[in-house]
N, C-alpha and C positions, 0 to 999 in steps of 0.2 A: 522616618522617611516617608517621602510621599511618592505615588507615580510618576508624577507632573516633572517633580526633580530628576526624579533618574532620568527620565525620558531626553530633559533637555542636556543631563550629563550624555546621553548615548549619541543624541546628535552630534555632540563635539568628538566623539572617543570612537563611534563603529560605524564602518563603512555603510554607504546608504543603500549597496547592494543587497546588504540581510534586511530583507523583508519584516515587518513585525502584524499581523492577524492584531495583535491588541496592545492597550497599553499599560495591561495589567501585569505588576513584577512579580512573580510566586514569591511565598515567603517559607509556605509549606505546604503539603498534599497530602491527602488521606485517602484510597478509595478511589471515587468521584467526585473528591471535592476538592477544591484548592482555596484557599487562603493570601491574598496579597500581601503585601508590605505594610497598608492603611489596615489590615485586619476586614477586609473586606471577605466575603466567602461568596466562592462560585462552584457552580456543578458542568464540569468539567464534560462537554457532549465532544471534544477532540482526542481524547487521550495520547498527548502529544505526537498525533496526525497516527492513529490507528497502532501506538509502541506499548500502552498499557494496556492492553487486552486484562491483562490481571488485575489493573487496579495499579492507583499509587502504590505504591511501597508497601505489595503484599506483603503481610507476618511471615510468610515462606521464602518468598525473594530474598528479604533483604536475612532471614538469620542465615540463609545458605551464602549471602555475602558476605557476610562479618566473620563465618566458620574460615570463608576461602581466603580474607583478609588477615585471618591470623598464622596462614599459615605460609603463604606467597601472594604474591602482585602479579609480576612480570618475571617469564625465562625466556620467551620466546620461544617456541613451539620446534621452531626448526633447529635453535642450538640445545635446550634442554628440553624433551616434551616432558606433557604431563597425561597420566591416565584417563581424566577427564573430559582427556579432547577427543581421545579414544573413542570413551564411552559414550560420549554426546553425538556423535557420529552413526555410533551402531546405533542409537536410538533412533535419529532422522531417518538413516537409511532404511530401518523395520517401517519405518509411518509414508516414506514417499509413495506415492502413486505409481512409479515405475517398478514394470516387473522385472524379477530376475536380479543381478549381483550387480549391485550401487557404492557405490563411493561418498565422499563428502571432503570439502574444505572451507575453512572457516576462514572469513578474511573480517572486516569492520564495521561497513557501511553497506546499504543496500546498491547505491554505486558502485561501489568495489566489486559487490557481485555479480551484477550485470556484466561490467568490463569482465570478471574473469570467467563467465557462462560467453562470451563471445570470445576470448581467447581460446576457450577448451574446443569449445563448436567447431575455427579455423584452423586447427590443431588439428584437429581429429577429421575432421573431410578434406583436410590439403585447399579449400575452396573457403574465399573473401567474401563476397557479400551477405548483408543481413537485409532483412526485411521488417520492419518494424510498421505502427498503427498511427493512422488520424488520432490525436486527442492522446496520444496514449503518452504516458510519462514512465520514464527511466534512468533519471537520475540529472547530476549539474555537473557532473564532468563530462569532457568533450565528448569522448563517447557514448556517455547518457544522453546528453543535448542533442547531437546527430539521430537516435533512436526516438526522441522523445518526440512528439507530432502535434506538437503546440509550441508557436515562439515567441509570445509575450507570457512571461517575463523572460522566458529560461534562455531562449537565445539569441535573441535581440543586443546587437553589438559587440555580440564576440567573434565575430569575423567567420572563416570559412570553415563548414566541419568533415572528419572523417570522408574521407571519401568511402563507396560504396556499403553505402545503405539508404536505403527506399524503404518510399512509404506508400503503402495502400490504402485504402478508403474502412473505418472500420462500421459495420453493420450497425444500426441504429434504426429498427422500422420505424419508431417515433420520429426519427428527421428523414425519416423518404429511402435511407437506405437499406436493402433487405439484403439476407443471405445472398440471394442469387446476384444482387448488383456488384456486392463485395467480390463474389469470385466470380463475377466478369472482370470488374477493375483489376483484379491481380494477372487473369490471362492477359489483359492488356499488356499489363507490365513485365510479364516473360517475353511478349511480341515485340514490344517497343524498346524497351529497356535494359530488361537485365535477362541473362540467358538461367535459364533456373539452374543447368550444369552449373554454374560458379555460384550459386549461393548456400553459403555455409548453415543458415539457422532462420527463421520465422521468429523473432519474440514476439510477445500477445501476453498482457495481462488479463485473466479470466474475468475479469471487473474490473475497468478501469476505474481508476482513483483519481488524480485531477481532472483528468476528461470528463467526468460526470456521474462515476456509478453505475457505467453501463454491462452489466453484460455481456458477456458472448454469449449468440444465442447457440446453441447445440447442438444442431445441424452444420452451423460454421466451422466451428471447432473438432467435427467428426471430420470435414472436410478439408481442413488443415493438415490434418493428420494422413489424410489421404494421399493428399499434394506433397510434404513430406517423404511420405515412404515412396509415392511414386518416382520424384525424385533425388532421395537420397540426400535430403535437406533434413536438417535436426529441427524439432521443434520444443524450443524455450518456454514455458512457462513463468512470470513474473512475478511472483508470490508475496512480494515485499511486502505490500499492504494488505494482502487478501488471506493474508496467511494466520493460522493457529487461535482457529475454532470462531475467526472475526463471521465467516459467514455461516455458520453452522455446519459446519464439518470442520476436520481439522486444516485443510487444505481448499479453496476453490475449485480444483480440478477433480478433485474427488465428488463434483457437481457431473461430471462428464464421463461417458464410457469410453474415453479414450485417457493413455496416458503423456507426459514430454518427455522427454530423452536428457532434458536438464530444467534445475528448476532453482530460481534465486529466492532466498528468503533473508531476512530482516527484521528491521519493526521490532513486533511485540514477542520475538523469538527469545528476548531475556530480559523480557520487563521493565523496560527501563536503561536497559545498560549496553553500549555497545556492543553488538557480533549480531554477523552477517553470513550466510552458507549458500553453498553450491551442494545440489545434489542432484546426482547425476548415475545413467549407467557406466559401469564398469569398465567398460574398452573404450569407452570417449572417456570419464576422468583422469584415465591412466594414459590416456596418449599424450599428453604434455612431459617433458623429460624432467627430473626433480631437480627444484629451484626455479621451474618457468611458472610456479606459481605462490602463494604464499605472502608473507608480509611480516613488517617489526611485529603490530600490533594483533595481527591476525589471530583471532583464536584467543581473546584474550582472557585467561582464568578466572577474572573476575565475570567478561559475559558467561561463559560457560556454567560459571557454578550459577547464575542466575538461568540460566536457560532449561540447566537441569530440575528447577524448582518450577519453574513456569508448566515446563510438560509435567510434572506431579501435577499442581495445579487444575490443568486442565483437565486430567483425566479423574483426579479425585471429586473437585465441583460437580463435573459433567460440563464442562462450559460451554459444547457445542450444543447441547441439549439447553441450555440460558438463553443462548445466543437467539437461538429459533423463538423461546418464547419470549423476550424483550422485543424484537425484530418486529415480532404478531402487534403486541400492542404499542408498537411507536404507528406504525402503520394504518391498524385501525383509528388511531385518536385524530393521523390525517385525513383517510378516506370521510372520517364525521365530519371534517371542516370544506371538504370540497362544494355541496350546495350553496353556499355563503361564500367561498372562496373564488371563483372563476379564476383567477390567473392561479390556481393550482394544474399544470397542464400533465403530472403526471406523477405519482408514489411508486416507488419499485425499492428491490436491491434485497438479499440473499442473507438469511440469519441477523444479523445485529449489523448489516454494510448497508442502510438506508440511505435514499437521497428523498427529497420534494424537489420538484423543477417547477419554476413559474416561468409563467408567459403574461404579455400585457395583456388585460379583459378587454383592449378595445382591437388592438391591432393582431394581436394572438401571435407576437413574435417576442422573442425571447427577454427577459425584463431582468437584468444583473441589478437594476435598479431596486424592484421591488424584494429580491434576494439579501441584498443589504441592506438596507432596508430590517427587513426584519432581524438580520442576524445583527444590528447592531442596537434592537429595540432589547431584544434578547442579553444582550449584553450589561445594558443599563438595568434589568431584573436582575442578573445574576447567573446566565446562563451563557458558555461559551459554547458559541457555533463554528463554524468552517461554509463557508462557499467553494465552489468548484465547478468544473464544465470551463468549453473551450467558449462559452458567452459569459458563463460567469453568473450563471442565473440557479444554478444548481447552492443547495443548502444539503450538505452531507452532515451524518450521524454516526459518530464514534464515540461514543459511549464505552468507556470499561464494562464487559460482559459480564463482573462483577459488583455492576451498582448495585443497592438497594434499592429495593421495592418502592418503597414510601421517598424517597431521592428523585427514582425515574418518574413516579406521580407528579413530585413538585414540578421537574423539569417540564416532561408535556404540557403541565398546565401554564407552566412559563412562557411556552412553545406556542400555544392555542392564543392566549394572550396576545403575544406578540404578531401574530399573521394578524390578527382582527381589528389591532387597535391600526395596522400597517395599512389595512385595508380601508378602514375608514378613514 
């Protein structure tokens, strides 16, 4: 088989809405490496957008799949449970950031989580509106698309969404906006628009993921928390992409001396395998009455028994302890290319969640151009990148926390390569 073929077979056969990053067909994955169809080999800088934390098809993942495969598939949790789901539960709830007595449910998708961290949120305060970020992403169903704060591609032509929910200005002092602007634009928005009595929840991803890799900085996030408790507003944390040991800790928020009141996870929560969670305090996850939450697929014992092996994983590696020192030396090998570089306008981002942002060296605004650019000279080596940001000029780093040493070498140098040759 060739790319080229299948490629033209998909153009006849899959809607032109699914996006495709590349036109590389995996054949197989090891690690950090993937393998196409033509036998080609790549080193894998996306881990299918932040879900391999562990690597392709960790040894541990997949023999606790095969253990879980031989012995069930599918009961569905709400007509037959299983222990598993139990136990995966008390394990989240002992590792969330929230204090005191927490809950958990397990639904599919990191969409699905989102939608049901805003059902429990309206649920549990009697009160409709949400407050969501510039730039920030939460998912491609309607109620992620309304939350989400970027509309090319995500909402562009699907007509009118959810009502109440607003969006704020998110803090970025590299683009002019600081702490203090943000929480002026949101008093605005208690003044103008929405009365903060009727808002049920704040989501906030502690790094935004499509938006760019930014940050919240932690004065903001103290003050969120503030606004919250002042008014009796829950505050969401979004963990989907930020979540299990991606930024050096096991959790994003555990960057913060404060904690959220619920928190959606995803991604690389079972290595590879669908399940998605809600965790949450105790008197909001319980305020939903039984059956307003849940799903077929929810909780499914195949994600479970992989998610059970993922947290071994983590905590056997040390992979938050990885994370920090991979994260060091992606970092340094940029900051070495900045004198030579001018449209490098900034290096940032927390354990192994790196970004590069460029900017044009003449005009000093934003260059998607010179972004792609190299992520598709990087491509033509061997190396699969991700762009991101609301211009599209951001090149993020998702790297399995798991590569090799002598792998992450080849890669950077792939990396250096490609900005230099981009440059000249």
């Amino acid at each position: 088989m060739k790319n080229a073929e299948i490629s033209q077979r998909k153009m006849q056969t899959i809607a032109r809405g699914v996006g495709m990053t590349t036109q590389v067909y995996a054949d197989r994955a090891e690690n950090s490496e993937i393998w196409d169809v033509e036998g080609r080999r790549y080193i894998d800088f996306s881990s299918g957008i932040a879900v391999v934390n562990t690597g392709h098809r960790h040894p541990r993942v997949i023999e606790a799949v095969k253990a879980q495969l031989d012995r069930f598939t599918h009961t569905c949790h709400q007509v037959v449970p299983y222990e598993s789901y139990v136990r995966l539960g008390e394990r989240l709830n002992a590792i969330a950031p929230m204090k005191g007595d927490k809950r958990t449910i397990f639904v599919t998708t990191g969409a699905e989580a989102v939608e049901n961290a805003v059902k429990i949120a309206r649920n549990a305060t009697g009160r409709q509106a949400v407050i969501a970020f510039a730039g920030g992403f939460h998912g491609r169903t309607f109620m992620g698309m309304a939350l989400t704060g970027k509309v090319q591609p995500y909402k562009a032509g699907f007509g009118a969404m959810p009502a109440d929910v607003f969006h704020a200005p998110f803090p970025v002092p590299l683009h002019g906006v600081t702490t203090a602007d943000a929480l002026a634009a949101l008093d605005r928005l208690f003044k103008a628009d929405v009365d903060p009595a009727r808002v049920a929840a704040i989501i906030i991803e502690p790094v935004q993921g499509e938006g760019g890799f930014y940050e919240v900085p932690r004065d903001f996030m103290t003050a969120l928390r503030k606004i919250c408790d002042q008014h009796g507003m829950l505050l969401i944390a979004d963990e989907v992409q930020t979540g299990f040991a991606r930024t050096g800790k096991m959790f994003a928020m555990d960057h913060h001396d404060v904690a959220p009141d619920l928190m959606t996870m995803a991604k690389s929560l079972a290595g590879g395998f669908p399940l998605a969670a809600v965790t949450g305090r105790a008197e909001l996850m319980d305020a939903p009455n039984p059956g307003g939450l849940g799903g077929t697929y929810g909780g499914s014992p195949i994600g479970v028994a992989a998610a059970h092996a993922v947290l071994d994983v983590i905590e056997d590696e040390k992979l938050c302890d990885r994370a920090n020192q991979l994260g060091a030396r992606l970092k340094q090998r940029l900051e070495s290319l900045r004198d030579d570089v001018p449209e490098i306008s900034d290096i940032r981002g927390l354990g192994f969640m790196n970004a590069v942002e460029f900017n044009d060296a003449k005009t000093k605004l934003p260059s998607a151009d010179f972004a792609n650019a190299v992520r598709l000279k990087a491509l033509d080596k061997g190396l699969i990148l991700l762009t991101c940001g609301v211009h599209g000029n951001v090149i993020r780093f998702l790297a399995p926390i798991t590569i090799q040493d002598d792998v992450l070498t080849e890669a950077l140098d792939i990396l250096e390569a490609s900005i230099r040759e981009v440059r000249t």
